[in-house]
PLY file of the C-alpha trace (Angstrom):
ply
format ascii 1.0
element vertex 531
property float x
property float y
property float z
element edge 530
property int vertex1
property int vertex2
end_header
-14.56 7.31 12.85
-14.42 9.27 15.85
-14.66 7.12 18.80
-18.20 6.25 19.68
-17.78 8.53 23.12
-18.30 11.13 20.58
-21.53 10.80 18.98
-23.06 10.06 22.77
-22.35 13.39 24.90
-22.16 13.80 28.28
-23.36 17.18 29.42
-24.88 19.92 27.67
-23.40 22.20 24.90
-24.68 24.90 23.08
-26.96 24.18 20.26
-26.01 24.61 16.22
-28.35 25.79 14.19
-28.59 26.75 10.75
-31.95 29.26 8.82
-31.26 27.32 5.82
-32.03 24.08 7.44
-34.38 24.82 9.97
-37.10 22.92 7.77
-35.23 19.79 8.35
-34.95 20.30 12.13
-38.38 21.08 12.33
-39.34 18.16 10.43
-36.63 15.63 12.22
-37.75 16.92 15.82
-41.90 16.03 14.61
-40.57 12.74 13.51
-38.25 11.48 16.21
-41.07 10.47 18.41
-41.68 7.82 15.65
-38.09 6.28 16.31
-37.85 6.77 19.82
-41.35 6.83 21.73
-40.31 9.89 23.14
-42.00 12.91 23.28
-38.74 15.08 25.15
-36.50 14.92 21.78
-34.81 17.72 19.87
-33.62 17.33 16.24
-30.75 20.05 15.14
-29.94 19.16 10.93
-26.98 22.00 10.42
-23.76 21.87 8.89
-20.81 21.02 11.74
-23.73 19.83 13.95
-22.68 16.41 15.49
-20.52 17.51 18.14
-17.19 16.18 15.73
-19.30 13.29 14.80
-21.35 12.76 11.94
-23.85 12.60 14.85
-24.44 12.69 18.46
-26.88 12.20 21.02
-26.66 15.04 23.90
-29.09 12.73 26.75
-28.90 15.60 29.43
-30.95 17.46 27.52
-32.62 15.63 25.21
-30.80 16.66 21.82
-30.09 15.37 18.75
-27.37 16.06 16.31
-27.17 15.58 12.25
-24.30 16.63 10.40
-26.02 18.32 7.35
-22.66 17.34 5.01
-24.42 13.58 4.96
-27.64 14.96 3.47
-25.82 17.88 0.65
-28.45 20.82 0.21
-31.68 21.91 1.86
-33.49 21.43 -1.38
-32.47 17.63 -2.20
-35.72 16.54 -0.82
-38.63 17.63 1.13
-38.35 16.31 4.96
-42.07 16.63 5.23
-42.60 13.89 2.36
-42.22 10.27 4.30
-40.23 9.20 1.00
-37.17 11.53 1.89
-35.58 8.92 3.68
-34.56 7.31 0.23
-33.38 10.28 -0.85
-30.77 10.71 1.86
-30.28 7.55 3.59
-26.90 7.89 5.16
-28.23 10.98 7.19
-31.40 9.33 7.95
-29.55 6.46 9.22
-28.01 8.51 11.83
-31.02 9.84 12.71
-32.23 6.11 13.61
-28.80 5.58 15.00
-28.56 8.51 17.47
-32.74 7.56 17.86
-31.76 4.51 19.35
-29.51 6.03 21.56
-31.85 8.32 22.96
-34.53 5.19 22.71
-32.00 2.98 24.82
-28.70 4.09 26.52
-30.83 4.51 29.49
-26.98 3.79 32.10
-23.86 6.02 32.49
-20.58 5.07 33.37
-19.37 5.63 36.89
-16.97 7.81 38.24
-14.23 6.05 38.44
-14.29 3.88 35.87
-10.60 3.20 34.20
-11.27 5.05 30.91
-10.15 1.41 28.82
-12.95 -0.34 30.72
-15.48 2.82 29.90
-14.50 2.45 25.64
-15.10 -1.55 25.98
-18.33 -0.61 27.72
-19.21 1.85 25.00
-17.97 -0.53 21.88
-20.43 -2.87 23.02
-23.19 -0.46 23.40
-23.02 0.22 19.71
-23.96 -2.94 18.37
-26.47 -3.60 21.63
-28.64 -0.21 20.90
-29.15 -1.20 17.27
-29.89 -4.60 18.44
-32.63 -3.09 20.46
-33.53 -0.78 18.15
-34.37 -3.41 15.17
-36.06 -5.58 17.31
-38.39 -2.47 18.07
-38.79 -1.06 14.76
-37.49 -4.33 11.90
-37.83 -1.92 9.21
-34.78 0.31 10.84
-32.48 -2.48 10.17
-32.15 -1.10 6.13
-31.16 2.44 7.22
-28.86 1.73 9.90
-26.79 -0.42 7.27
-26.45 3.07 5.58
-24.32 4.14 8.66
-21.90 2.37 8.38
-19.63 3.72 6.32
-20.13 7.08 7.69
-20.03 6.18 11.67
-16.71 3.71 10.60
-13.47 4.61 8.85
-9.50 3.37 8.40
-8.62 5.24 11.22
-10.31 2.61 13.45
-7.75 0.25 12.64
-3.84 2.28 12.76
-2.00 -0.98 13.66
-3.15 -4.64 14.22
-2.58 -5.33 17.66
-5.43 -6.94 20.26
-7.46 -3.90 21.14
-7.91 -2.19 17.60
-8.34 -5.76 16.52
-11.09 -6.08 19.26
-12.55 -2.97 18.88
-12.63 -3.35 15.07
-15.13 -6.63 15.89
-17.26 -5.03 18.20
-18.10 -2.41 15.53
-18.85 -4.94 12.45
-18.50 -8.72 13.73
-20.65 -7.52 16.66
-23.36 -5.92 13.91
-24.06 -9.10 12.42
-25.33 -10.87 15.69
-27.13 -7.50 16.06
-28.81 -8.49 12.47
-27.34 -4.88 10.89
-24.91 -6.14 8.70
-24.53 -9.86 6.72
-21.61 -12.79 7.30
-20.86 -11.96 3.90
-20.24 -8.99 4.16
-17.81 -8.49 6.66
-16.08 -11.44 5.52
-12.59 -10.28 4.75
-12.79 -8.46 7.89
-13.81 -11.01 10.12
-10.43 -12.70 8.23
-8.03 -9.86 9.60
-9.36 -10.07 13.02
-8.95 -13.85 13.47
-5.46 -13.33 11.92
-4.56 -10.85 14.79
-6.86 -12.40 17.71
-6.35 -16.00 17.09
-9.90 -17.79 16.66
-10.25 -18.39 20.16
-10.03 -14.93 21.44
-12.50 -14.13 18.92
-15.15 -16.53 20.05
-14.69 -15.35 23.56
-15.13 -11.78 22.54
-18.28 -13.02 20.45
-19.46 -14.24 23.80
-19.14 -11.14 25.59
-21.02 -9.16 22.80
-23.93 -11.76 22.24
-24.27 -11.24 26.47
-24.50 -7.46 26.01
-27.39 -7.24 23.39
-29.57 -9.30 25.96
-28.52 -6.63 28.44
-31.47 -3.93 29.88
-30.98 -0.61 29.05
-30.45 0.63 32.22
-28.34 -2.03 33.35
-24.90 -0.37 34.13
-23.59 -2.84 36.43
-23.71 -5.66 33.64
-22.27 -3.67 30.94
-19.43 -2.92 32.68
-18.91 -6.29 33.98
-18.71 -7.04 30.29
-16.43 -4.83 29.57
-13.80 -5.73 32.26
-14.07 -9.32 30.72
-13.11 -8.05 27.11
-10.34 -6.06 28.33
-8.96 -9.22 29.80
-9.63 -11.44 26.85
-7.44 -8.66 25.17
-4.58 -9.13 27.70
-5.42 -5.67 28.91
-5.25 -4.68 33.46
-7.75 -1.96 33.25
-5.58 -1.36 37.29
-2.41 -1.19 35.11
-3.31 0.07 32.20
-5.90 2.13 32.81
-6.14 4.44 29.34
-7.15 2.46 25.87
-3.87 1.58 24.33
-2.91 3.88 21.63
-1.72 2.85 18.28
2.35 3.20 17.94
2.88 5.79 15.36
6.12 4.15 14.64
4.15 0.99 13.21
2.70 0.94 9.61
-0.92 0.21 9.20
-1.39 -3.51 8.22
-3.86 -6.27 7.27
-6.96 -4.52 9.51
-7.09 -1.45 7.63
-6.83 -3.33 4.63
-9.10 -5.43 5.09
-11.30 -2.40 6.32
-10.69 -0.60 3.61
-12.12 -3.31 1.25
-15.13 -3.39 3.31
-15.89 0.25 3.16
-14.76 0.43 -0.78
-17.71 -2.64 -1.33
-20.56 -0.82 0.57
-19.91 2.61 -1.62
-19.97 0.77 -4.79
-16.07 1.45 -5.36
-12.46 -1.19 -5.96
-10.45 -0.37 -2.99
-7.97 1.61 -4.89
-10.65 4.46 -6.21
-12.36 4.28 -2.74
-8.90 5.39 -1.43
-7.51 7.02 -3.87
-10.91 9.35 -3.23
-9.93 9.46 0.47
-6.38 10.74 -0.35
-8.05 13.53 -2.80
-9.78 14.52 0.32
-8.21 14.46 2.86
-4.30 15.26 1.62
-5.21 17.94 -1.05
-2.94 21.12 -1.06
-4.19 24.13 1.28
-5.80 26.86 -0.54
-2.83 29.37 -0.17
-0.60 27.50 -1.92
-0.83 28.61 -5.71
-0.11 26.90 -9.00
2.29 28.29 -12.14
3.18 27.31 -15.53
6.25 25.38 -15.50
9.56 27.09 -17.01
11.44 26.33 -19.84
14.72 25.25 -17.29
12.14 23.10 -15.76
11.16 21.58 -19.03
14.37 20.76 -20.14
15.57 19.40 -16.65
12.54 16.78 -16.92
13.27 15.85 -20.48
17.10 15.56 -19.20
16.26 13.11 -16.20
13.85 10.95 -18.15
16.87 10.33 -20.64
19.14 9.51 -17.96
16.57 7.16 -16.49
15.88 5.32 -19.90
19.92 5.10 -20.02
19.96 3.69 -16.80
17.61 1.22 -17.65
19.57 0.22 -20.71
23.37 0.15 -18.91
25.24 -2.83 -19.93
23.19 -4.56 -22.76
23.65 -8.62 -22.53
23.70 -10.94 -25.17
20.71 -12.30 -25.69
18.01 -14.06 -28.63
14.97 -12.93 -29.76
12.27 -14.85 -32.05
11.50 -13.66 -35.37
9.26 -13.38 -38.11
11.80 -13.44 -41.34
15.63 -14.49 -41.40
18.59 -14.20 -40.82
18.55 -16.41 -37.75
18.36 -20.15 -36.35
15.48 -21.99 -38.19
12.78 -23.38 -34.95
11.47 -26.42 -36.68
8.41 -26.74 -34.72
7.59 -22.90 -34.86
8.09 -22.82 -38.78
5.40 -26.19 -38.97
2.95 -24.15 -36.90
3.50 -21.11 -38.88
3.12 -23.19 -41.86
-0.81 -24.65 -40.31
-2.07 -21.19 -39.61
-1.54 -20.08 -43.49
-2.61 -23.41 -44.62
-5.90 -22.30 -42.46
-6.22 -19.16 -43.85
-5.37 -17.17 -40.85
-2.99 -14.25 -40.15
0.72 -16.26 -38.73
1.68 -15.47 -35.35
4.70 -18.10 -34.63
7.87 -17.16 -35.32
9.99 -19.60 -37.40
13.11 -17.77 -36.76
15.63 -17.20 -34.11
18.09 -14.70 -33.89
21.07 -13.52 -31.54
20.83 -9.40 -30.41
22.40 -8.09 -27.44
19.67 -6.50 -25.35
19.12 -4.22 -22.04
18.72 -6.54 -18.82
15.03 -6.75 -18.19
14.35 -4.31 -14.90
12.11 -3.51 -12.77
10.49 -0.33 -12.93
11.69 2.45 -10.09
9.27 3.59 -7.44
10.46 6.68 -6.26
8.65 8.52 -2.92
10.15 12.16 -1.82
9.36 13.82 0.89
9.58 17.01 1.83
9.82 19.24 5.26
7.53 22.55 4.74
8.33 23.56 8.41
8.89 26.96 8.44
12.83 26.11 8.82
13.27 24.78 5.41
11.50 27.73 4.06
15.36 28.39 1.41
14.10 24.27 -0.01
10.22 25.12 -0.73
10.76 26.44 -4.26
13.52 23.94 -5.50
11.15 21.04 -4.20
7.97 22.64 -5.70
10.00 21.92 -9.22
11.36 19.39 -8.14
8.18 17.29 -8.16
6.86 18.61 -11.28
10.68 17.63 -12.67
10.55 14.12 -11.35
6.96 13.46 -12.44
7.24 14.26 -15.54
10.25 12.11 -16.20
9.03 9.30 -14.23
6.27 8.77 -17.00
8.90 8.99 -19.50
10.70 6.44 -18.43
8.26 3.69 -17.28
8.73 4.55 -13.17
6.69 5.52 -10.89
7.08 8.74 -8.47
4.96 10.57 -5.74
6.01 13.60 -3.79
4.88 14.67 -0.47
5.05 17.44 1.99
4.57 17.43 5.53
4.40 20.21 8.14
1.67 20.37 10.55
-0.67 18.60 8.05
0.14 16.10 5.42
-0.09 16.91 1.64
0.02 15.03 -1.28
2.07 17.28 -4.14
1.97 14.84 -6.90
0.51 11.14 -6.82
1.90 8.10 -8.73
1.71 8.30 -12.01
0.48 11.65 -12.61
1.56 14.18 -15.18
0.96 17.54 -13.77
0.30 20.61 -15.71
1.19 23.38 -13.34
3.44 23.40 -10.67
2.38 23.41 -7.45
4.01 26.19 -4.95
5.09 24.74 -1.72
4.45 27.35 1.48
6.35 26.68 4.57
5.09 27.62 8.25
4.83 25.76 11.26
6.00 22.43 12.79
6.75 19.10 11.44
4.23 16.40 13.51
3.24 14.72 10.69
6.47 13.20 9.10
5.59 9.28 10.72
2.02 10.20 8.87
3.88 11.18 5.31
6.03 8.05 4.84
2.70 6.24 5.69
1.18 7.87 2.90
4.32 7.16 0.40
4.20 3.66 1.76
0.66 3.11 1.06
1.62 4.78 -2.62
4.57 3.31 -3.61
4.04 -0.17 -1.71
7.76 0.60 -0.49
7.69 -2.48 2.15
7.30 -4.83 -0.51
9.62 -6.93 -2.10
9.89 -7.75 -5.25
10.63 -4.38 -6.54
12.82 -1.49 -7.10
11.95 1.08 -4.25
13.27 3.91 -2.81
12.16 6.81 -0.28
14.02 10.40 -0.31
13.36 12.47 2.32
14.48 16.28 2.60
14.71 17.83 5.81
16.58 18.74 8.98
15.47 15.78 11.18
14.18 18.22 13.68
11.13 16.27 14.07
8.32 15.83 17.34
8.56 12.30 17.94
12.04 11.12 16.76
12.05 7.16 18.20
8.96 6.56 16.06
10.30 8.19 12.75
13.49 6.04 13.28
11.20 2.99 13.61
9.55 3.55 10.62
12.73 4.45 8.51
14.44 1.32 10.35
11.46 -0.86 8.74
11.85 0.90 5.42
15.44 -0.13 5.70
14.86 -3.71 6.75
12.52 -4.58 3.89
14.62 -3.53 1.44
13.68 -0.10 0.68
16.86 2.52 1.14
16.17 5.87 2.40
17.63 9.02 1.52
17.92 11.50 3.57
19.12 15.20 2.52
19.90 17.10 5.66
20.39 21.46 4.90
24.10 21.81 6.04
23.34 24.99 7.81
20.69 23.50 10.16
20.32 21.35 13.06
19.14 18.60 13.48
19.00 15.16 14.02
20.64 12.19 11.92
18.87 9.09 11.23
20.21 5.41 11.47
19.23 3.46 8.59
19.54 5.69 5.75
22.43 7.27 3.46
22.51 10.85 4.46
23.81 13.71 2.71
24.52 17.43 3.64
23.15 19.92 1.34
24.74 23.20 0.87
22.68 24.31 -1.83
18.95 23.99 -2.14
18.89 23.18 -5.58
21.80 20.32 -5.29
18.99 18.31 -3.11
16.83 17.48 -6.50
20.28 16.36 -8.28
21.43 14.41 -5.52
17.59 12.80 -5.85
18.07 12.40 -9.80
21.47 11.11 -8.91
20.21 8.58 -6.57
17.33 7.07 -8.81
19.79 6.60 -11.59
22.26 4.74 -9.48
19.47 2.54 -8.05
18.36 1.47 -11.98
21.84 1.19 -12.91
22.50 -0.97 -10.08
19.01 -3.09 -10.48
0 1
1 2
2 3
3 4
4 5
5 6
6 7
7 8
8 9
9 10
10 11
11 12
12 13
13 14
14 15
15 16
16 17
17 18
18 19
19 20
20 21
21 22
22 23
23 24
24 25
25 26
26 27
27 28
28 29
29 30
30 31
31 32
32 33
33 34
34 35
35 36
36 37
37 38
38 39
39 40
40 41
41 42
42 43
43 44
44 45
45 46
46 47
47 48
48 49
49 50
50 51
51 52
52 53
53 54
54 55
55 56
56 57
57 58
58 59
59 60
60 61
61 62
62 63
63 64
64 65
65 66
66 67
67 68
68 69
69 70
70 71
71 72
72 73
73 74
74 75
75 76
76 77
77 78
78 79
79 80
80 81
81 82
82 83
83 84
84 85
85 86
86 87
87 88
88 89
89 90
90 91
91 92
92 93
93 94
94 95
95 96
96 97
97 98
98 99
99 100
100 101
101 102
102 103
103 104
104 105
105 106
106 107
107 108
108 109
109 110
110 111
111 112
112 113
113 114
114 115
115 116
116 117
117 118
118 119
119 120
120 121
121 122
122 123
123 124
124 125
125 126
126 127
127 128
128 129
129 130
130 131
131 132
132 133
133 134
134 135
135 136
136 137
137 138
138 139
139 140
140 141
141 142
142 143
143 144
144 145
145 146
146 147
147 148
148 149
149 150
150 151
151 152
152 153
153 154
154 155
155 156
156 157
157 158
158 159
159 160
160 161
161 162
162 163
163 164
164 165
165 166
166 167
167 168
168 169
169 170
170 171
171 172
172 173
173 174
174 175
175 176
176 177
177 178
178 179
179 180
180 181
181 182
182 183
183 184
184 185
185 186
186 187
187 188
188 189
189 190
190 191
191 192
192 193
193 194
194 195
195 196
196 197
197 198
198 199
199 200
200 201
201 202
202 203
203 204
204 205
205 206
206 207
207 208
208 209
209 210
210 211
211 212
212 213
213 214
214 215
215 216
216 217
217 218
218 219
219 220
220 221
221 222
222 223
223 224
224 225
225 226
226 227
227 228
228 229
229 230
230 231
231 232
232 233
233 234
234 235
235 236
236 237
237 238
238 239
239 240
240 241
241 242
242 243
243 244
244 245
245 246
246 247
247 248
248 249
249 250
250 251
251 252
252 253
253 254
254 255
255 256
256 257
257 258
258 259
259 260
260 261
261 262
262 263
263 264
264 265
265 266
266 267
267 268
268 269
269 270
270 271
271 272
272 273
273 274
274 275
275 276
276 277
277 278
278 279
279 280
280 281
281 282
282 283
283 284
284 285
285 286
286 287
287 288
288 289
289 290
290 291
291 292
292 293
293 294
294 295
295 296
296 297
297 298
298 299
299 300
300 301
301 302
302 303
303 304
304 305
305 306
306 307
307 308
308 309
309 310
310 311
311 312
312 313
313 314
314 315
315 316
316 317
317 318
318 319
319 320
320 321
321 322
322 323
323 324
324 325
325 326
326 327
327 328
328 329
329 330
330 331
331 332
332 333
333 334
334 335
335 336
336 337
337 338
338 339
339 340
340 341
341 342
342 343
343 344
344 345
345 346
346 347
347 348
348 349
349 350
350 351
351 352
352 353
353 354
354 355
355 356
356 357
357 358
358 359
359 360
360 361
361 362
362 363
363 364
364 365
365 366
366 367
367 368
368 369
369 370
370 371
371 372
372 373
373 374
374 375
375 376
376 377
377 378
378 379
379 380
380 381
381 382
382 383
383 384
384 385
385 386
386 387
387 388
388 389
389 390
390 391
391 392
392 393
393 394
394 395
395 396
396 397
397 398
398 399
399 400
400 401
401 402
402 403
403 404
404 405
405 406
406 407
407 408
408 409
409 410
410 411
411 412
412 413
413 414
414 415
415 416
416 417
417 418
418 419
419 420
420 421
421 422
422 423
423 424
424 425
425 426
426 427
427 428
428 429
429 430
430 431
431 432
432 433
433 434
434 435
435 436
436 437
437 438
438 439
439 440
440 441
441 442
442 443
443 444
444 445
445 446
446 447
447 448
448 449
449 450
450 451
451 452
452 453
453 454
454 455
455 456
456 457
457 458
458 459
459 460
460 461
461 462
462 463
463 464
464 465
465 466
466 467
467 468
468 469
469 470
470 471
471 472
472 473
473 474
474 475
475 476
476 477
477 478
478 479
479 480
480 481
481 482
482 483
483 484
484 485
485 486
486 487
487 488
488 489
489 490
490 491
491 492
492 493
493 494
494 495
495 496
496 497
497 498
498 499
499 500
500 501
501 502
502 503
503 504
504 505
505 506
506 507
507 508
508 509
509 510
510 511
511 512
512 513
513 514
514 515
515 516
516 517
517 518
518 519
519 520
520 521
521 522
522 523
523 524
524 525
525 526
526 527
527 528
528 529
529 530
């Protein structure tokens, strides 16, 4: 979610509207009085409305924002007809939501407030204004649980330290004091946060919330006083530290956004895996200029090729071994040949196997979870074609050969190429062109994947660039975690670039393009060998 500053502007800006949904506006703006008991209020339904928020509350002058993407098309249901609502009830919830915004953040922060102390302030406010707003109107309470999921996402939780643990309670423990949301509901969440906070610190923030729902609306001077006491129940000098703490992008996300996840998955109906594997879709789907092709036949042949060298790799060095059996030759299992003996006597089909015999099989292993990544700033523009195949390549023989692959790009934005366990049917065309910010935010998405920080299996991350990257110290804490949990890294470095060298991972200077995907194949059949 964006932070909650967002959907409650300051100042004026110039209104969105939209002809094709003027009928809502018109309709919202007659209505709003309802909600709020004003008379002053605006309603502006358009798509991109919500000042980067789903919604948003301008109070200077008396404005309301929908984002029209929560309600679809003008023509899903008449805004005239009081039985609308049901129709769209994510949208309408933010209409209560930003309605009791307008209804009740009568105070404003003061200049001078340390910006930390201003985001407690405005955490709490959240959970107070829908407090007031269901006392005022019960029947609000069932829309306002539609919000939810659209006013909250994973990004609210990057790392599980204090403050995104705190600020992850005020937004859903806090809502159940508030009467929004259940116990039950929250329940995995309200697991994560005591796992981070400690129960203590938990109860004391619960203290500090409870205080702020009984809290006037115009009562600045209290709200703030409650939000210097969260900041130090977090451990946080507002005189010190006067900005919110950001997340470390050099930290994987952890049990909060799991555990946030869940919680968002269960409202929509969804497991957590399809409720992110639907985020992913979204939000790391190819850009539109890169095309798709047929796959050639050197292509074909050079996936059939590595899938045989991974199901050889996954046989190398058979062992002697024994193996039960239905007929002889073999050692005679007494008690096995008496049960086999009952089920015929019983008139059913055998299933034990009287019979042992010796064989020498493969060494049970684990299978491979391969991640690539690849650099599509626009100095690795000679490695976008040879990675493009590359992906289809090791794809295609990763579902030959029971193991498990996912390649993705990163440049200024993140995107997922090919997902675990897919089997493409076109080759997707990487483009190169501008930076590469996002690397720390591509091994978090192989991570996430591949599950590369956990043990138990057969991981490894390859990653193909020059190491020129924006924030260097956090890349080399995430690789250095990688490294530590078992999970070696790969890195394939273009000989005739600069750039930086990682600790923590076998690196290799590529003189040709094409070399980098058999130096990959290379690797992952070394690694099953070697399991």
């Amino acid at each position: 979610m964006p932070h909650p500053r967002t959907h409650l502007q300051p100042g004026t800006a110039p209104a969105i509207g939209d002809p094709d949904w003027q009928e809502w506006s018109t309709a919202w703006t007659r209505h709003i009085p309802v909600l709020t008991g004003r008379t002053d209020l605006t309603v502006t339904v358009a798509p991109g409305a919500g000042g980067g928020a789903p919604a948003c509350f301008y109070p200077d002058t008396g404005r309301i924002e929908v984002d029209a993407t929560h309600i679809g098309t003008p023509d899903v249901a008449n805004p005239r007809r009081a039985g609308h609502k049901r129709l769209v009830p994510t949208a309408y919830g933010l209409l209560v939501h930003e309605a009791a915004h307008a209804a009740h953040s009568r105070w404003r922060t003061p200049p001078g407030t340390p910006p930390v102390v201003a985001a407690a302030a405005e955490v709490l406010e959240e959970s107070r204004i829908e407090y007031r707003q269901r006392s005022r109107r019960r029947g609000d309470r069932r829309w306002l649980r539609h919000t939810v999921t659209a006013l909250i996402s994973t990004d609210d939780a990057p790392v599980d330290d204090a403050w995104h643990a705190g600020h992850l309670a005020g937004l859903l423990l806090a809502r159940v004091d508030a009467r929004i949301i259940t116990a039950k509901d929250i329940k995995g969440v309200r697991a994560a946060v005591t796992a981070v906070l400690g129960r203590k610190r938990l109860l004391q923030l619960r203290d500090v919330w409870r205080q702020a729902h009984t809290v006037e609306d115009s009562d600045a001077d209290s709200m703030l006083d409650l939000a210097w006491r969260w900041c130090r129940i977090l451990g946080i000098h507002p005189h010190l530290q006067p900005n919110p703490p950001q997340p470390d992008p050099g930290m994987f996300a952890g049990q909060l956004a799991q555990a946030l996840t869940d919680y968002l998955a269960h409202t929509v109906g969804l497991t957590p895996a399809a409720y992110r594997a639907r985020q992913i879709s979204t939000k790391f789907s190819a850009p539109a200029a890169w095309t798709r092709r047929d796959p050639t036949d050197a292509e074909r042949g050079a996936a059939r090729h590595l899938a045989a060298r991974l199901r050889r790799a996954r046989t190398y060095q058979p062992e002697p071994d024994t193996r039960p059996s239905l007929i002889p030759p073999g050692r005679l299992r007494t008690r096995h040949a008496i049960t086999a003996q009952a089920q015929i006597a019983a008139g059913a089909i055998p299933t034990a196997t009287p019979w042992q015999r010796r064989a020498t099989l493969a060494p049970p292993k684990p299978a491979l979870h391969l991640g690539v990544i690849v650099d599509v700033s626009f100095s690795m523009h000679p490695y976008a074609a040879p990675m493009s195949s590359a992906g289809w390549i090791l794809a295609h023989a990763a579902r030959s050969s029971d193991a498990v692959a996912a390649t993705v790009a990163f440049g200024s934005d993140v995107t997922l190429l090919v997902g675990p366990r897919q089997r493409p049917t076109h080759v997707q065309d990487m483009h190169t062109s501008g930076g590469s910010s996002t690397f720390g935010d591509a091994v978090k998405l192989a991570d996430e994947l591949l599950h590369l920080r956990q043990p138990g299996r057969l991981r490894m991350l390859a990653v193909v660039s020059d190491g020129d990257l924006d924030d260097i110290p956090a890349a080399q804490r995430l690789v250095s975690t990688l490294h530590r949990a078992g999970c070696p890294v790969l890195w394939l470095r273009p000989a005739d670039l600069d750039g930086h060298t990682f600790t923590d991972t076998s690196t290799v200077l590529v003189a040709d393009p094409v070399q980098a995907i058999d130096y990959i194949a290379d690797a992952a059949v070394t690694a099953l060998e070697r399991a």
